[in-house]
N, C-alpha and C positions, 0 to 999 in steps of 0.2 A: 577138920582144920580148914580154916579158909584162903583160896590160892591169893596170895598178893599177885596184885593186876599192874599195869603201869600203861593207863590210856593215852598218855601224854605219848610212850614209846614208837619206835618205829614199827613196823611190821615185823621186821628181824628182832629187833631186840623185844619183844613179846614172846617172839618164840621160844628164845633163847631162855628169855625168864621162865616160861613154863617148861621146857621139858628139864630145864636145873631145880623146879618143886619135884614134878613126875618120874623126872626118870634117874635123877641123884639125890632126891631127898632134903636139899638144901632147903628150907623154911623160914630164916630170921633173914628180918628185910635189910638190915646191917651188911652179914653176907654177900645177899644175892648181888647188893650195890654194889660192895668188892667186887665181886666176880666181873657186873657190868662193866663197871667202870676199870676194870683191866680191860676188859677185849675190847672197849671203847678205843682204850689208850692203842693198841696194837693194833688193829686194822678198825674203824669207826665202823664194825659188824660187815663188813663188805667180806664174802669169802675167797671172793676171786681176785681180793688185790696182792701182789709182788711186793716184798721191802722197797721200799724207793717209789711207790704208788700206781705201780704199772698195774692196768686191770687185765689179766691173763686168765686163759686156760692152766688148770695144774700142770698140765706139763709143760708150760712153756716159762715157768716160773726156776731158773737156772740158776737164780743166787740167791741169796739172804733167803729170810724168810718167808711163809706162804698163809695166808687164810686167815682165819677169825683169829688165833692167837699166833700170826707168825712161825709156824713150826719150822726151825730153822736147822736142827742137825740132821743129817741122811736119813740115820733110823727115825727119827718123828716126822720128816716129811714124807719118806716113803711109807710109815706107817698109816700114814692115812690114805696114801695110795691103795696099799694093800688090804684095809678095811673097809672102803667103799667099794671098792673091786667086788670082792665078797660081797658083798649084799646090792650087787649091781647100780648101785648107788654112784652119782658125780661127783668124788672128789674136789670140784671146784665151788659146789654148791651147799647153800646153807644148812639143810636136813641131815647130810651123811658129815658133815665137819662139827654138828653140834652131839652129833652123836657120839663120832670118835672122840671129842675132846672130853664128852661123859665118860666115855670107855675107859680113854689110855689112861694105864699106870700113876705116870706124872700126878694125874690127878686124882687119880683113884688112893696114893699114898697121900693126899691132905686132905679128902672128902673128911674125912671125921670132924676134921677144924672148923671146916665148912658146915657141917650138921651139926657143929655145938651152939644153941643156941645163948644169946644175951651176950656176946664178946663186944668187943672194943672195934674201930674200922683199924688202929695198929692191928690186931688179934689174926684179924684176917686177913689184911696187909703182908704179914708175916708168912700166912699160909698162900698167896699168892705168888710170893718172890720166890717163895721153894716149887713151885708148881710153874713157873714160865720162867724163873730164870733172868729175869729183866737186869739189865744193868744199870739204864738209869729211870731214876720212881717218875719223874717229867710230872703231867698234870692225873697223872694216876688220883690222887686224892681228892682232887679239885671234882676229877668227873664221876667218884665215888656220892661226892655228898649233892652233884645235880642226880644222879638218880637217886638219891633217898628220897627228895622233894619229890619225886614223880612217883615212887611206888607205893600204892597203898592197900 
């Protein structure tokens, strides 16, 4: 099977694309656009930015949300404390927040929606609002269907 690429992409958002083929299995370019274009919508792939657009170190990040998807309750911000800890990894940085966000639960219970392939951008829309929790969709769709155009 062949990796969708997205040369158009940032350096972060390449990566991001690839290790959601590599290391969660995600394959239909539908999807992976959801996926993008959520963590678009939540931090524009910057992992060290604050709710409110402060660029922080993780621990200097005291309210709202943190990182590439905003992890915003105790247990999911300190979870990712705790799992880059463990693999000596920087919390505030790209490599150890893409990983944990393959890891934790949250996402690990709608991977399967994600690895079904041929759905709808609602399909996976659906499997995203259960997976971050968003209250409002904002340009979530808009920035969906600019990465469809770019990945191929």
């Amino acid at each position: 099977e062949k990796m969708i690429e997205c040369p158009q992409c940032t350096v972060q958002q390449q990566y991001v694309l690839e290790q959601l083929q590599t290391s969660a299995g995600v394959t239909d370019r539908t999807a992976l656009a959801v996926i993008l274009g959520n963590i678009h919508q939540e931090s524009t792939f910057k992992p060290n930015v604050c709710e409110g657009g402060a660029i922080v170190p993780y621990d200097r990040c005291l309210d709202g949300g943190y990182g590439l998807i905003q992890w915003t309750s105790k247990h999911r911000y300190l979870g990712l404390g705790t799992f880059c800890a463990k693999r000596n990894a920087d919390p505030s940085g790209l490599k150890c927040q893409t990983a944990y966000l393959i890891d934790e639960m949250r996402f690990r219970d709608d991977l399967s929606a994600f690895q079904t392939p041929h759905q709808t951008i609602p399909y996976y829309m659906n499997a995203a609002y259960y997976w971050l929790g968003w209250g409002v969709h904002g340009n979530r769709t808009k920035h969906t269907y600019s990465f469809l155009t770019k990945l191929q």
